[in-house]
N, C-alpha and C positions, 0 to 999 in steps of 0.2 A: 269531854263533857258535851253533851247534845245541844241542841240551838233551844231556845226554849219558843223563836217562832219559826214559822216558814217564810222565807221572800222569795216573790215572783218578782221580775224586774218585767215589764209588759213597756214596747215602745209603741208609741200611737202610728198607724197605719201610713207605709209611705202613697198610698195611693188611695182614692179613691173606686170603691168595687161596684159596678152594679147591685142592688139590692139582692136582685132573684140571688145571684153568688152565695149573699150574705146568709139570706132565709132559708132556700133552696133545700130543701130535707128534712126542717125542724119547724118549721111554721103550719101552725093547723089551721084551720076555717074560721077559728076563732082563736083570740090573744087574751088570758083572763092575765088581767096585770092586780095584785092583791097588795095595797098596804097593810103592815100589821107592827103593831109594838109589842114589845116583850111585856110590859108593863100594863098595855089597855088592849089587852087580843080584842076586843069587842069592837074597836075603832077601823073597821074594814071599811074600804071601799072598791069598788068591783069596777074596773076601769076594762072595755071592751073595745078592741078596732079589727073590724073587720078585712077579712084577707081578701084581696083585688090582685090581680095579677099586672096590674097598673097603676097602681099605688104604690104611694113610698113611705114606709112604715113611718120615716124619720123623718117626713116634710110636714110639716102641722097644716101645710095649705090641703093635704089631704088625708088627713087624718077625718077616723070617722067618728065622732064622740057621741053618748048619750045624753038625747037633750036637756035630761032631768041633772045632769052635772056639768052641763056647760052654756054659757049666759049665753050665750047664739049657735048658731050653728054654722056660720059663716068666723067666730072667732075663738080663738083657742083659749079652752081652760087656764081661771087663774088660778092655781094651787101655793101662789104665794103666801098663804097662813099655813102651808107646811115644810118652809123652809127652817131648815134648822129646827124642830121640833122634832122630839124623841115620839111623840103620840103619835104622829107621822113617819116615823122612818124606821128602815128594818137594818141600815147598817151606818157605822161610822166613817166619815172620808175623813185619814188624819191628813194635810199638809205639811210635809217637811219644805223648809223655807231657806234656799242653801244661799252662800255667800257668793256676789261675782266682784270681780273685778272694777267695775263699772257701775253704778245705780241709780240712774238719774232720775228713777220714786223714789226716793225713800225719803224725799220730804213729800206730804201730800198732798200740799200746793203748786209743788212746781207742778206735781203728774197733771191738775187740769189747768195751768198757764203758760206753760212750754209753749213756742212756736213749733208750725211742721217741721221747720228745717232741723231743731233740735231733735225734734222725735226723729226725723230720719237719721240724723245723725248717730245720733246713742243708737236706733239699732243696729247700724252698721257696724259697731263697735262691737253691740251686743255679741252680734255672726262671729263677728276676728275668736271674740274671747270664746266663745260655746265650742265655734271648733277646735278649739286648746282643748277644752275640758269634755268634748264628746268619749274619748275613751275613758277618760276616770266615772264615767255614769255608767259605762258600760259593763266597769270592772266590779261594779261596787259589790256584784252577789258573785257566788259561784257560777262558773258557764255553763253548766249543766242546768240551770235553774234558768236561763235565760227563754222566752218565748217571747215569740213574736206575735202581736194581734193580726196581721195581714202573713195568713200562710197559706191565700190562695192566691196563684198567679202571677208569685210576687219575683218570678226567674228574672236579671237582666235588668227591673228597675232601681234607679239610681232614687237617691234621697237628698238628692241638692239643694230643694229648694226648703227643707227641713229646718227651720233657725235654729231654737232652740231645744236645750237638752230637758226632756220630759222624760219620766219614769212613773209606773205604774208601780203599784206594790197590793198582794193582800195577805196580809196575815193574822196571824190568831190574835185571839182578843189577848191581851195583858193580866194576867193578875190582879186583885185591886189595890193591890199595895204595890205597884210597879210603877215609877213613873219615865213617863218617856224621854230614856236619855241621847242627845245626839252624838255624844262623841263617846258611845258604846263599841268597845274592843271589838265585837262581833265583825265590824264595818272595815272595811280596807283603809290601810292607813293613808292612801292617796287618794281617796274618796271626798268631794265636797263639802266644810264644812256647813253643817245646818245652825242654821243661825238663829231659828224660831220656829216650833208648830202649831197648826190652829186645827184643831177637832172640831168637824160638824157632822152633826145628824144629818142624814139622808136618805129617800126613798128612790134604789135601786130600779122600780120602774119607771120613774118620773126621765130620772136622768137616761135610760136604756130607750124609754121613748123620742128623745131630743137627739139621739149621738150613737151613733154606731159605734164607737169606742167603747161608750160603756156598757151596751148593747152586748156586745160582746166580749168584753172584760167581765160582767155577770153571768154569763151564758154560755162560759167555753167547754163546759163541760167537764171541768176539772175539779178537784179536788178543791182548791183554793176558791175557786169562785165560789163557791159557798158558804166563807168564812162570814165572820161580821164584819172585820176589819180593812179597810181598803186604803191605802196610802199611796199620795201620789207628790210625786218630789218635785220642785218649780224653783226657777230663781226669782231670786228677791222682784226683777221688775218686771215679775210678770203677777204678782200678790193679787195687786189691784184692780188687772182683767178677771183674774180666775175669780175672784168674788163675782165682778157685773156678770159674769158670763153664768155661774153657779146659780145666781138668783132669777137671774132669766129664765133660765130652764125651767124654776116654777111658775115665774110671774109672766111670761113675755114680755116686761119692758126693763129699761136699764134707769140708771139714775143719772148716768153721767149724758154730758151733751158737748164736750168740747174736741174738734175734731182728732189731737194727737191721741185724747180716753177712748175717744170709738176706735180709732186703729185698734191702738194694741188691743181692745176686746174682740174684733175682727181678727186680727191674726190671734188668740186664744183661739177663739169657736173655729177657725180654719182646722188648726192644733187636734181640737178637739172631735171634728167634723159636725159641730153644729148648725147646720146651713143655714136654719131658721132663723137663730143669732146674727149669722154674717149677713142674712137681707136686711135682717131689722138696720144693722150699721148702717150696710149701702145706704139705704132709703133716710135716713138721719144724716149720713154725711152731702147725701146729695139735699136736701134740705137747708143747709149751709150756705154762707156767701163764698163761692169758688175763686179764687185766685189761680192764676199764673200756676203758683209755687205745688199748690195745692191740685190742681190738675194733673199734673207733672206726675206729682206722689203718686195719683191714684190711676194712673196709665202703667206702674211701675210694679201694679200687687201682681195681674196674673201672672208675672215670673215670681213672685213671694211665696203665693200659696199653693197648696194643692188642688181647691176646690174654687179655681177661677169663677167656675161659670154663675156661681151666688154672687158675684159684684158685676157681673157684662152691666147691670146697668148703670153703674157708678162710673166703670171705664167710659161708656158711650155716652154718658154726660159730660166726662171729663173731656172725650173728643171732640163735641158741639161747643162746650167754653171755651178753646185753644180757637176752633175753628170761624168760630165770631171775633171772638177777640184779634184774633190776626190775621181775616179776611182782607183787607186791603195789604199784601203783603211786602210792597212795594214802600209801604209806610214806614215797618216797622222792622226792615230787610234788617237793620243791625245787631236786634233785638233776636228775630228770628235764626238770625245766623250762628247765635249762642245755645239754643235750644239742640236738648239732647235730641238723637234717631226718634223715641217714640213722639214728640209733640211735634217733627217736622211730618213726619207721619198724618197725624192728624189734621194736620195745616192742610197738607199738600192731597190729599182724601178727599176735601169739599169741592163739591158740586158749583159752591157761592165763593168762590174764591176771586176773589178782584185782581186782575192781574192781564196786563197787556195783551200779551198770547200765550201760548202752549208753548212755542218758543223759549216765554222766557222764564218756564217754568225747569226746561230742561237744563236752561243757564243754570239755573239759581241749585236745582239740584248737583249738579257735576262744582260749584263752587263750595256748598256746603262737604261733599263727600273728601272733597282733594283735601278739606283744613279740618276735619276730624278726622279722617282715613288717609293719612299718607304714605300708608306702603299699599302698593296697586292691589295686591290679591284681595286685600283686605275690603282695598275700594271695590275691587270688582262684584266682591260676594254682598256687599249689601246694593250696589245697583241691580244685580240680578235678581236676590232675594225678596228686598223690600223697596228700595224708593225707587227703583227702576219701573217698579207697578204701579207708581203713584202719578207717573208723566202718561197721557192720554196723545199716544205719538200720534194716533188717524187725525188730530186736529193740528200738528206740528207744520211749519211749510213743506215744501219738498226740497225748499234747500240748505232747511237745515238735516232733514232726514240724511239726504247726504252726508250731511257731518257728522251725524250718529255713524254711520257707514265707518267712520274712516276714524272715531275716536276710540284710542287704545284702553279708556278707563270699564269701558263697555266690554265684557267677553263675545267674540267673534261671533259667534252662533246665537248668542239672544240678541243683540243688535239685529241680523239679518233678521232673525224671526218678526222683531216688533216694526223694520222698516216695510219689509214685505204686507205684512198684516195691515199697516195702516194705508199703503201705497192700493191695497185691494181694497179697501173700506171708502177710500176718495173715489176709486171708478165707480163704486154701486151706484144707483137711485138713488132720490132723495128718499122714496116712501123705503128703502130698504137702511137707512140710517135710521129714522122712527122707528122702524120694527127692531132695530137690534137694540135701537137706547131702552126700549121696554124691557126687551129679555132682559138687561142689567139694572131695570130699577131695583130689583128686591137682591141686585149679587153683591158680593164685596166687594169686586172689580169694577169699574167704574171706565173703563179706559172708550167705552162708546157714547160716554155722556156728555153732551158740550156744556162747558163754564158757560159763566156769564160777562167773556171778556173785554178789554178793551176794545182791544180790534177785532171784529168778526172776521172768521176765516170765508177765505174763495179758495174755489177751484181754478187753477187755469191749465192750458193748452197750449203749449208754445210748437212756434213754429219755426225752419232757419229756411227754406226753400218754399216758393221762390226769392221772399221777401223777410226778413226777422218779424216775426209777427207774434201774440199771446190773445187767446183769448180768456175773457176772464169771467167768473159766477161769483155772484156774491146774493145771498139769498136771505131777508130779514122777516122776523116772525111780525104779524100784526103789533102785538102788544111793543116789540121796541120803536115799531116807526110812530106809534101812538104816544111814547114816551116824549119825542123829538120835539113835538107843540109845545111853548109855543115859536121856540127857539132853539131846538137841542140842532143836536148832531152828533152822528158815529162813524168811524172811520172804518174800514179793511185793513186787512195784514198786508203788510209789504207782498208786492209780488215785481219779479224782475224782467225786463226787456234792455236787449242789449249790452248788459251789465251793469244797466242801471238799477234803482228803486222807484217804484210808482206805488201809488196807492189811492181807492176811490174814499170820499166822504159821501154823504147822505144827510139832508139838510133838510129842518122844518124851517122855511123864511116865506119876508112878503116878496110879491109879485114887482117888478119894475115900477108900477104905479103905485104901491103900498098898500090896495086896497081892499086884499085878503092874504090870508098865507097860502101857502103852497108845498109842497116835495120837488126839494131840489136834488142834484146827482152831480158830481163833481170828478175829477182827475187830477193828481198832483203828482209832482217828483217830489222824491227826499231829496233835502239838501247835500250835496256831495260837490265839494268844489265853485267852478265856474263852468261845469260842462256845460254843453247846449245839445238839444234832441230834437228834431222835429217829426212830430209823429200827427200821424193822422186816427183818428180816433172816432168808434159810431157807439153808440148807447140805446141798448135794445129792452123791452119788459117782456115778461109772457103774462097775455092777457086772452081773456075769454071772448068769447063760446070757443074758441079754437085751441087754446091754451100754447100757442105756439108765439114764440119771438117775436114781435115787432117793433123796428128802429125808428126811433124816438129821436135821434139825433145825431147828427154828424158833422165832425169840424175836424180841422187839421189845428196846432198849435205847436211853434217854437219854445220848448222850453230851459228854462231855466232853474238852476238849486230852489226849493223853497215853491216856486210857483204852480197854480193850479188854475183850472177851466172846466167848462162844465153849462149847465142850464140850470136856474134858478127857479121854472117849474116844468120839470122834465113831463108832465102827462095832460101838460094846459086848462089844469083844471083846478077849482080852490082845494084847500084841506078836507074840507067837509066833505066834497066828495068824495076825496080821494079813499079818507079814511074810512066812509059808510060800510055797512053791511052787505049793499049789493056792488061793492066798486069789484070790477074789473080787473082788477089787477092784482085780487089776492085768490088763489090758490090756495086750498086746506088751511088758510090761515098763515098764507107764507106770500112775500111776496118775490119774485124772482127777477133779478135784475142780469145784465150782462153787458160786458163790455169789450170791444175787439179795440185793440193797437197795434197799428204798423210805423215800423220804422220809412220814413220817407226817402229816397235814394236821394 
């Protein structure tokens, strides 16, 4: 006996195509898009968008409408009074609604009261079970009957990130005395059972204009696609997207507002390639109060979907909340240390990250990698891939660079690369660090930008002949010595003589008499034992008209763990002056300080 319909089984596109691909050969100068009913032919409407070779048929931000059928011309038509209406629509979308395993809508409460974690959860599930059942959707028609919507370009791509199992169908309209049975012999007997369907009216251009799916599931040129009947198969917990997402398409807006409802509409319109859907999410989800948890999730979609770049801004908010939020990292080290790769990522990215040095960024990196990643290969490929790009070595000491040198978690060759690189970045100029931090304001890579550290980094110069000797730069912008008043102070990064630790402080205090404040400049050892050092030590500025070095002070001192010395107003003059517009002592805005130490024989 004959089938008395036809089924296409059509799988939605694993990739996204450039348009021209999509258009390229069939698209005229103009796009006459015609609704019509079988019942009211007289109910036309003449929907026009003009062809640009820069346009994207399918993005409503450039769509071209006529003003006389759209409330502005900056927003997109609402055809929400022809949703589900037959006087509107030229074909039927039937819904088959199959059974999984797993359904955690199918009360219609929980779908808007769920926590994220459950949404994440149940989809994860979702995945286990779909790919059980990926071949029983595949098998369900004959293979000869099987097409594919993407069958350009499509050699060599994988479909991983694909969740669930989606089916197109079109076939002939039914008898009217037919009703739609699911568990019709027709169907393979390992086929999913369908557990409910819901018929709606639809206008084929409406939906062709929102989604290249349908776009070309109406337009493939075949036989079928000119049926009336369009059937497309879903599991049960995807119902409740497919509706927000279907009514979109005519309304532009959704009804739902709770973050786990927007997901799965979001991943729908992914599904579907509705882009304009998946921004509307974004922009609703980032409208939300952000959590932790909820960052996290949404650092996690562009491995989900296929059409990342409709949420970049969702992602990049999510990366500014991780990044405030656990800006002082030192804080929250316990916290942070439990965070998956992508939100240390994001942590360790900021520009504003609070944090001692560079140093102990590269600590904090190599302890996180060894207690997620404890087989080396493993550790090695994401220090070299990803968080290995997130340490800004040209700001690191040089004696820890060393240690990069000589740590096995690092592959041999990117180590030397980034020691090298950063070892060359410390001899340039100062105006040649400005010029490279610029070229990286607008890159992804960040590795020439300086934090806003604890200890600000120096340069020094050591010496072993004829005497152990270092000298040292340490170079502070206006605005932080400005911060100092009326009381502050900042310190340098450890730098070593002898094998000891020294380090300078910079001090806003009063004068011996009390009777203004001042800029003070100091010298300290770290505490290590009870050694004793006696060093002699000069403290130098560069100050103008000549811009060249002059010493400001000199003393010898016997030191000990813990103690420091120094001048309490290194330039003998009050704050006021010091800090003015026309003081002396700043440089483009910088002021340039230096410090030589010798070991005493």
């Amino acid at each position: 006996m004959k089938p008395t319909c036809l089924s296409t089984i059509i799988h939605p596109p694993r990739r996204r195509l450039p348009w021209s691909k999509h258009l390229r050969g069939n698209l005229q100068s103009k796009i006459h898009l015609v609704f019509f009913s079988e019942r009211k032919r007289d109910s036309i409407v003449e929907l026009r968008a003009m062809k640009d070779q820069n346009l994207d048929l399918f993005d409503p931000r450039t769509a071209v409408m006529y003003p006389e059928y759209s409330p502005s011309r900056t927003r997109d038509p609402d055809f929400g009074f022809a949703f589900n209406d037959s006087n509107f629509s030229d074909r039927l979308l039937q819904i088959e609604i199959i059974a999984e395993s797993f359904d955690p809508h199918s009360d219609s409460d929980s779908f808007h009261s769920q926590s994220l974690a459950d949404w994440a959860r149940n989809r994860k599930r979702r995945r286990e079970d779909i790919k059980k059942e990926m071949a029983l959707d595949i098998t369900a028609c004959p293979e000869e009957q099987v097409i594919s919507c993407n069958q350009i370009d499509t050699e060599g791509v994988e479909n991983e990130n694909q969740d669930e199992s989606v089916v197109a169908m079109i076939e002939e309209p039914h008898s009217g005395d037919e009703a739609t049975n699911a568990d019709d012999s027709s169907w393979n007997f390992d086929s999913p059972r369908v557990v409910k369907v819901k018929t709606l009216h639809i206008s084929s251009p409406i939906l062709a204009a929102k989604s290249p799916f349908f776009y070309k599931l109406f337009s493939n040129g075949m036989r079928e696609s000119e049926q009336r009947q369009v059937t497309l198969r879903i599991n049960a917990s995807e119902e409740a997207a497919l509706m927000e997402l279907l009514n979109f398409m005519y309304s532009n807006t959704l009804t739902t507002n709770t973050a786990p409802a927007l997901l799965d509409v979001l991943m729908a319109a992914d599904k579907f390639e509705v882009a304009s859907c998946m921004r509307y999410c974004s922009r609703q989800l980032r409208n939300l109060p952000m959590t932790p948890e909820s960052a996290l999730l949404y650092l996690e979609l562009p491995s989900s979907i296929l059409m990342a770049e409709a949420v970049k801004p969702l992602t990049d908010a999510a990366e500014q909340f991780l990044a405030a939020r656990y800006k002082d990292i030192t804080k929250f080290q316990e916290e942070v240390m439990k965070l998956p790769l992508a939100g240390v990522e994001a942590i360790l990215s900021s520009d504003d990250l609070q944090i001692a040095s560079e140093d102990a960024v590269y600590d904090f990196v190599l302890k996180w990698t060894r207690i997620h990643y404890p087989q080396l290969e493993e550790r090695r490929e994401i220090l070299g891939s990803r968080l290995g790009r997130c340490i800004r070595f040209p700001f690191m000491s040089c004696r820890k660079l060393r240690k990069v040198l000589a740590c096995n978690d690092f592959d041999h060759e990117f180590a030397s690369k980034l020691v090298l690189e950063a070892l060359f970045y410390k001899a340039e100029a100062p105006h040649r660090h400005r010029t490279q931090a610029a070229e990286e304001s607008f890159s992804t890579t960040r590795r020439f930008v300086e934090r806003a550290y604890k200890y600000r980094p120096v340069k020094v110069v050591d010496f072993e002949l004829p005497r152990q000797q270092c000298v040292v730069y340490l170079d502070l912008k206006r605005e932080e010595c400005a911060n100092l008043f009326p009381s502050g102070r900042v310190y340098s990064q450890a730098f070593h003589l002898g094998g000891q630790g020294f380090f300078l402080s910079a001090h806003c205090n009063m004068d011996q008499q009390s009777s203004f404040h001042c800029f003070g400049l100091f010298l300290g050892m770290q505490e290590k034992g009870s050694v004793t050092f006696a060093v002699d030590y000069e403290f130098a500025a560069r100050t103008k008209p000549g811009e060249e070095y002059v010493s400001k002070y000199k003393g010898n001192y016997t030191f000990t763990g813990g103690k420091a010395v120094g001048y309490r107003n290194l330039f003998a003059i009050p704050w006021t002056s010091f800090i003015a517009e026309d003081s002396p002592y700043f440089t483009n805005g910088m002021l340039h300080l230096r410090a030589e130490l010798t070991i005493r024989s």
